[in-house]
C-alpha angles and dihedrals in degrees: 000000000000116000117280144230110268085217090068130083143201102202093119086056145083108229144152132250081252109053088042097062095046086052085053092040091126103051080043095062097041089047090056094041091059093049109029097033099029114029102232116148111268101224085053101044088052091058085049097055081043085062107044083044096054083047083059093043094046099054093254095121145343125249099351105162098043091047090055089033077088110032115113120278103264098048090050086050089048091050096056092042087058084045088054095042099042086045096051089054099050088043096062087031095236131154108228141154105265128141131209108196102158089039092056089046099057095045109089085219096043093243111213140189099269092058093049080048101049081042096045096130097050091049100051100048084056107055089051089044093060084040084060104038091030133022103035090059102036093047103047104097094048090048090081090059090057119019119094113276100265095048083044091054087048101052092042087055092049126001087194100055088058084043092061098039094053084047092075079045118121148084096296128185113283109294120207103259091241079067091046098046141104130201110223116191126197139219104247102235087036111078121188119195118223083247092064095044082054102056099038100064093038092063092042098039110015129242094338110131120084088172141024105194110196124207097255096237124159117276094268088047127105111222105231092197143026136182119233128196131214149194125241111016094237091071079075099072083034093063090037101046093220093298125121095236124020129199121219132176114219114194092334090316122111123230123180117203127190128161116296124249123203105225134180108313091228087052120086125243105280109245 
């Protein structure tokens, strides 16, 4: 079977893994072009393939992943950088200054942000929608060479477990932070700075905090917990694998997270 169009589906139909991957060769191939060639972060490059899938869905162009799956390194680069960023701002619903130039090139209407903006809703559904039918099936078996060790574990254990976690995957309506948020708990002896937590899970997970919330102790005193934000909801099975607490060493320091519970005001944080 020769490679498919990523605008078309096979959910009416009965197939294999197999088969499904071939029919998804393409996306395939450019999904594992942005994060194995190029390093991008794997959460964020499937939202981007959601994306440029929806464009094609939608009757904004023809064949677009298969027309940038070949395009040199840095204007590929400079594509999914216009998907994150376009993406970030309909997803908070904000009005910023942002171009797309080769989005706009290779739509044959010359989409622009006020469209994705007007259309927010439907974009955004849909991107969640190809996350759900696509990605997170087609992708599954490449996730373990590129996710960080304990999401790797996991999909090796049991790809159906990842499946349905990326499934929930997506760019969803805005959620309350107490929804979006994970308790990190520190080792007393052992005191890790909010620039450290920060650029730990960037580099681990992409652009996901919106807030790093640091236990408030005097000046000589080591904070034993923080609260960390992050965007969408669905980082947080990622960073969790699926468990209900992760372990993580940061610079030789160990932090455990787990989801974070509201409790009594008057009550302290639970340790």
């Amino acid at each position: 079977m020769a490679s498919s169009s990523s605008s078309s589906s096979f959910a009416d139909f009965l197939v294999t893994q197999e088969q499904f991957n071939m029919f998804h060769n393409i996306d395939r191939r450019l999904f594992t072009r942005l994060v194995c060639d190029l390093g991008r972060n794997p959460i964020e490059s499937m939202q981007v393939i959601a994306l440029w899938i929806w464009l094609e869905q939608a009757g904004h162009c023809q064949d677009l992943v298969g027309s940038i799956l070949t395009w040199p390194a840095a204007q590929l680069i400079s594509m999914a950088d216009e998907a994150v960023l376009l993406l970030t701002c309909i997803q908070n619903d904000k009005t910023i200054d942002l171009h797309l130039p080769l989005t706009q090139r290779m739509t044959k209407d010359g989409v622009s942000l006020e469209y994705f903006q007007e259309n927010r809703l439907a974009v955004l559904h849909g991107v969640a929608r190809n996350i759900n039918e696509v990605c997170a099936k087609a992708f599954v078996d490449i996730l373990p060479h590129v996710l960080f060790p304990s999401v790797a574990d996991a999909v090796l254990r049991n790809n159906n477990e990842i499946v349905e976690m990326l499934r929930r995957a997506g760019k969803e309506e805005l959620v309350p932070q107490d929804e979006r948020t994970i308790f990190l708990t520190f080792s007393k002896g052992y005191p890790i700075s909010e620039n450290e937590i920060k650029g730990f899970f960037t580099r681990n997970f992409g652009e996901c905090i919106e807030n790093i919330y640091m236990q408030e102790v005097a000046a000589a005193e080591q904070p034993l917990y923080a609260r960390l934000v992050v965007y969408p909801v669905s980082v947080m099975e990622v960073v969790l694998g699926g468990k209900t607490k992760a372990k993580f060493s940061i610079n030789g320091k160990h932090v455990w997270a787990r989801k974070f519970i509201r409790r009594n005001h008057k009550s302290p944080p639970r340790l």
